[in-house]
NUVEXZA-851357 format. One record per residue: residue number from 1; chain; x, y, z of N, C-alpha, C in turn. Coordinates in nm, 4 decimals. Atoms other than C-alpha are relative to their C-alpha. Layout:
<pts>
 seq mol       nX       nY       nZ      caX      caY      caZ       cX       cY       cZ
 NUM   A        X        Y        Z        X        Y        Z        X        Y        Z
...
</pts>
This chain:
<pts>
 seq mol       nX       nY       nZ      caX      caY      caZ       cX       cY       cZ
   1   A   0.0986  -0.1056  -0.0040  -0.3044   0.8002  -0.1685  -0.0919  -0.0151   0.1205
   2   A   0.1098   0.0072  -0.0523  -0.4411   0.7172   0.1323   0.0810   0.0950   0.1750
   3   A  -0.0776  -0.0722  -0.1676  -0.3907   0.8804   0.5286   0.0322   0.1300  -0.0652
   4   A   0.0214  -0.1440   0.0815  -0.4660   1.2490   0.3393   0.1117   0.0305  -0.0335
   5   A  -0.0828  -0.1025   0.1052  -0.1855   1.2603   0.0928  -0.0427   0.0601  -0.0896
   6   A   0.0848  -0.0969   0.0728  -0.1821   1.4700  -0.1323   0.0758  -0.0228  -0.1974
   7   A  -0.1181   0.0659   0.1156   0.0570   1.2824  -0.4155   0.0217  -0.1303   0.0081
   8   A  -0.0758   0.1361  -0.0282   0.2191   0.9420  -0.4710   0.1180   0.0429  -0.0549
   9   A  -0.1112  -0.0525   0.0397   0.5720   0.9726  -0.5725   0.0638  -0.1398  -0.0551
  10   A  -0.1084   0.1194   0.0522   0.7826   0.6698  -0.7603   0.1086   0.0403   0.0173
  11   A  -0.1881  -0.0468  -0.0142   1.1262   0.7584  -0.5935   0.0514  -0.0595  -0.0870
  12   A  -0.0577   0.0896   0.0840   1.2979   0.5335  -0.8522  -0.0641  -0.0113  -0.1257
  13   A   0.0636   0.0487   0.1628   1.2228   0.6125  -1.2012   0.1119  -0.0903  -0.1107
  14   A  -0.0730   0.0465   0.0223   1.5201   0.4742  -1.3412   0.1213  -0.0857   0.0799
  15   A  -0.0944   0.0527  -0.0747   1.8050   0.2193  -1.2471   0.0852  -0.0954  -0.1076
  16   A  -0.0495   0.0669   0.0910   2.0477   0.0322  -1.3796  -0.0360  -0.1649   0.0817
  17   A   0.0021   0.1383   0.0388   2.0711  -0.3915  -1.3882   0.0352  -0.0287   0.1835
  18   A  -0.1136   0.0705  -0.1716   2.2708  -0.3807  -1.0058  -0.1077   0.1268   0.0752
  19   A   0.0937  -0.0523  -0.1172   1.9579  -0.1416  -0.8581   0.0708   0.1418   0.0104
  20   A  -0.0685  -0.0711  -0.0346   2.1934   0.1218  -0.8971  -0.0491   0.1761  -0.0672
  21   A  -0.0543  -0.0107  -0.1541   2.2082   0.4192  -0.8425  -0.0676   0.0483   0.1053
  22   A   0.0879  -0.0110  -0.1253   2.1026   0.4862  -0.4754   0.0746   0.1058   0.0671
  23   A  -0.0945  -0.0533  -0.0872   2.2027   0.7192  -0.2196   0.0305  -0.0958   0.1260
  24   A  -0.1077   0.0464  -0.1377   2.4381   0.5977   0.0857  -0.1614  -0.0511   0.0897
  25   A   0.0969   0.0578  -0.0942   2.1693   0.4197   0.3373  -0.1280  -0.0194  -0.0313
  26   A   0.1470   0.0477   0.0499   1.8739   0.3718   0.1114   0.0124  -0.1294  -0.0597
  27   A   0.0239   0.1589  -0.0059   1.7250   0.0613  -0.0432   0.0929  -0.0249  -0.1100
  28   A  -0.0637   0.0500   0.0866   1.9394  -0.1182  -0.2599  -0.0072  -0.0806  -0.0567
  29   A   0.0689   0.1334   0.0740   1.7225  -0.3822  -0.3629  -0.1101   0.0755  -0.0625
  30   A   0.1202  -0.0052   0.0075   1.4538  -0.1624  -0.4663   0.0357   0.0850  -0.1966
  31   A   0.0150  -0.0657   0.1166   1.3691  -0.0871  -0.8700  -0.0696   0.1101  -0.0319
  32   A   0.0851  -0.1022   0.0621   1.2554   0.1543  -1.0567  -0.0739   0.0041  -0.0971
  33   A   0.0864   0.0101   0.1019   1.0135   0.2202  -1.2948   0.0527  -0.0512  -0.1179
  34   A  -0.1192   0.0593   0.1425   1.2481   0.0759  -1.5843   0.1100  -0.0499   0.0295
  35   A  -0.1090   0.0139  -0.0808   1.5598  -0.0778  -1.5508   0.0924   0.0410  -0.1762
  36   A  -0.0240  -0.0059   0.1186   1.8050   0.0413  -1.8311   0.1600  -0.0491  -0.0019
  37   A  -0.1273   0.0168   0.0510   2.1193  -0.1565  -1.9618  -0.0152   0.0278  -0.1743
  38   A  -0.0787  -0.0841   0.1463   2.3117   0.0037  -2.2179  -0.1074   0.0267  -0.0858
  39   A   0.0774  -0.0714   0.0066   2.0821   0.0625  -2.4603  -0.1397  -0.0386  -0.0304
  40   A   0.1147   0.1082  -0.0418   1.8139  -0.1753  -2.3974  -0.1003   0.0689   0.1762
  41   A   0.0706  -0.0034  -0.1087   1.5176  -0.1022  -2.1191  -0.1172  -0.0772   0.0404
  42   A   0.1497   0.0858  -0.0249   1.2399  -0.3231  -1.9588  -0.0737   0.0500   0.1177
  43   A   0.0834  -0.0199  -0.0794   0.9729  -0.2141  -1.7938  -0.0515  -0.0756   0.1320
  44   A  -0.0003   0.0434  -0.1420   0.9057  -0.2843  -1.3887  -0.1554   0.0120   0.0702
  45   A   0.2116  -0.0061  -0.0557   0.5860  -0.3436  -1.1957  -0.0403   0.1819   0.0252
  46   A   0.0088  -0.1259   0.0338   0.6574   0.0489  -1.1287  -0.0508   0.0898  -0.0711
  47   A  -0.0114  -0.1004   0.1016   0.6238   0.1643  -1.4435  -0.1321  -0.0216  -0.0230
  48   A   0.1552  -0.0285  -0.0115   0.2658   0.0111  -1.4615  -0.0778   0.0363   0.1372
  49   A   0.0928  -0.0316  -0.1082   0.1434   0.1028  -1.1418   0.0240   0.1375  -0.0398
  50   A   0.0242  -0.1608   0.0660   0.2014   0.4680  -1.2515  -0.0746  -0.0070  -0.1122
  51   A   0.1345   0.0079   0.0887   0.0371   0.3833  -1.5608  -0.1345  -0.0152   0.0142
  52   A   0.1033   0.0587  -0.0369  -0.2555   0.2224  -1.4361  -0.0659   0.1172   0.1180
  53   A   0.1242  -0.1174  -0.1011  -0.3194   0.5477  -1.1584  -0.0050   0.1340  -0.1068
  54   A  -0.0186  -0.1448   0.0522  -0.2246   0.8283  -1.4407  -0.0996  -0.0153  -0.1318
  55   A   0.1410  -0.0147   0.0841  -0.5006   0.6618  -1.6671  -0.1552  -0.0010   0.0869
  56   A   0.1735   0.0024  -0.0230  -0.7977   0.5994  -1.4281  -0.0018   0.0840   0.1698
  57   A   0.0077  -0.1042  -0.1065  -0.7035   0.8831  -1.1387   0.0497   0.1276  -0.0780
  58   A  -0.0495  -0.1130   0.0233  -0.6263   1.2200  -1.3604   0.0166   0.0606   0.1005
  59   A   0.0307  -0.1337  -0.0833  -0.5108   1.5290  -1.2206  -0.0712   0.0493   0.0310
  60   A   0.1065  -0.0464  -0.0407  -0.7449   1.6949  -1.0333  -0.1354  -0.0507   0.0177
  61   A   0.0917   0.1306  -0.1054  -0.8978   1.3620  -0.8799  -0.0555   0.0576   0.1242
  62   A   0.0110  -0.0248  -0.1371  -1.0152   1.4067  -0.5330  -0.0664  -0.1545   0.0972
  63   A   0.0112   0.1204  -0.0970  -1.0023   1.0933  -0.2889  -0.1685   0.0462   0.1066
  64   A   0.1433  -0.0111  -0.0539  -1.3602   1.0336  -0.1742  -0.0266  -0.1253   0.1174
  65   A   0.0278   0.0838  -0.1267  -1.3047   0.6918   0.0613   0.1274  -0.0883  -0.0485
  66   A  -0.1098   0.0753  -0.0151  -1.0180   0.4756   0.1707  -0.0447  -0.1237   0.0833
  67   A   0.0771   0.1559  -0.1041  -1.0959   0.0879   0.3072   0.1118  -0.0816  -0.0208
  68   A  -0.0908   0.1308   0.0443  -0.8325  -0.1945   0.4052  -0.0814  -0.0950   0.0619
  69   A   0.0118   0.1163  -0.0389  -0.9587  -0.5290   0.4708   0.0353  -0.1263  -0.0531
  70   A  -0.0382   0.0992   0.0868  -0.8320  -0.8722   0.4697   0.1689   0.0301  -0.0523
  71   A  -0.0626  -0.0274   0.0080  -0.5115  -0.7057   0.3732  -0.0085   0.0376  -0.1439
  72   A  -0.0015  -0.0649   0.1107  -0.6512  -0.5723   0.0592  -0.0106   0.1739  -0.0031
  73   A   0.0405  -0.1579   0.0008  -0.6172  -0.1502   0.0598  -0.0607   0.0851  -0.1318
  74   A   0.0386  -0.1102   0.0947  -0.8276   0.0484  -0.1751  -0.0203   0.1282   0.0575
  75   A   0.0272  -0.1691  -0.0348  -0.8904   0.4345  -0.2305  -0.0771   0.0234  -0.1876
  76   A   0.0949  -0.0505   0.1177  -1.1786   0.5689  -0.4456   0.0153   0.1668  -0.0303
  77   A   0.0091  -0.1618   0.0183  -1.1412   0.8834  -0.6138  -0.1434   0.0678  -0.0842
  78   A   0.1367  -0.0540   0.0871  -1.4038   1.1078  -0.7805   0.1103   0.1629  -0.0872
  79   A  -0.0879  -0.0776   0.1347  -1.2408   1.2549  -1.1387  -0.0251   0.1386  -0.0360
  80   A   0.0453  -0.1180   0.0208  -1.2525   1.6393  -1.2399  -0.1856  -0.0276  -0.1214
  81   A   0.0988   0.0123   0.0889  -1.5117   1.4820  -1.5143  -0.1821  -0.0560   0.0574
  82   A   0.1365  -0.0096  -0.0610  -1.7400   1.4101  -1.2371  -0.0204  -0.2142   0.0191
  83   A  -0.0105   0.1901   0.0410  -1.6597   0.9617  -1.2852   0.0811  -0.0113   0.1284
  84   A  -0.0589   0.0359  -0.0696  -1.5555   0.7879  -1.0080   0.0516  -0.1537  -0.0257
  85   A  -0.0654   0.0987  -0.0106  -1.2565   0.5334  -0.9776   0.0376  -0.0849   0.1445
  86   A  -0.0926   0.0356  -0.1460  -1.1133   0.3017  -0.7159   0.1204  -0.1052  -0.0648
  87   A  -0.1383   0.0423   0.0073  -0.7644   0.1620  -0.7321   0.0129  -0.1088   0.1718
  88   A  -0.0271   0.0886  -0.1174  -0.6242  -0.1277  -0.4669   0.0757  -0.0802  -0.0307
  89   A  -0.1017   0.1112  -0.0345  -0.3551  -0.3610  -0.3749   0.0105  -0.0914   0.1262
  90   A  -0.0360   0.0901  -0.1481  -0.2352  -0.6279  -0.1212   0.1156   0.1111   0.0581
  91   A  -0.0824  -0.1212  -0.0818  -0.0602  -0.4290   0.1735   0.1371  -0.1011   0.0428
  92   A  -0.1193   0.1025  -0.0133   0.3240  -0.5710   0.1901   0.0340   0.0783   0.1515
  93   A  -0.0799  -0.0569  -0.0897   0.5228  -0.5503   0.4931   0.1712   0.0729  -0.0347
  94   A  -0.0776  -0.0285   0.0259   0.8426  -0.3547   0.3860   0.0944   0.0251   0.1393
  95   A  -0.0382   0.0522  -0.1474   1.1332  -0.4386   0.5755   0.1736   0.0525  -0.0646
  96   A  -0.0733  -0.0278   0.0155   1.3998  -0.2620   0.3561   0.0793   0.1925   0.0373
  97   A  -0.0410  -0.1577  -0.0304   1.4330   0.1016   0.5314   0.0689  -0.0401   0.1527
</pts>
């Protein structure tokens, strides 16, 4: 949410056990929000980081300040209810595209 998007997106809501499936030249190491064999599923750091922004950023948030330092990135929003949140992580280098 930060560099004026306007969404986050979890490309990978599902996968199976082998990361699968992917299209032709994308990541093939990368999970998804769940991973599901047969008829068993366990939940992926994914599945709470969507949890964790779809309880304390509702719809119709609006991003009010973005700060990295240290290599920590937050982004504060301010909620339709008038409450403001901030959300943050360590910034990885991704090296699988």
């Amino acid at each position: 949410m930060r560099n004026w998007s306007r969404i986050a997106l979890e490309w990978n809501l599902a996968n199976d056990p082998s990361y699968g499936p992917h299209t032709p030249g994308g990541c093939t190491e990368c999970k998804g929000a769940i991973t599901i064999s047969g008829s068993n599923f366990s939940r992926n750091v994914g599945y709470y980081i969507i949890a964790h922004a779809s309880k304390f950023v509702p719809a119709g948030s609006v991003r009010i300040a973005s700060t990295e330092a240290a290599g920590l990135a937050t982004v504060a929003f301010k909620t339709p209810a008038g409450k403001k949140s901030t959300t943050g992580g360590q910034r990885r280098n991704c090296t699988g595209f």
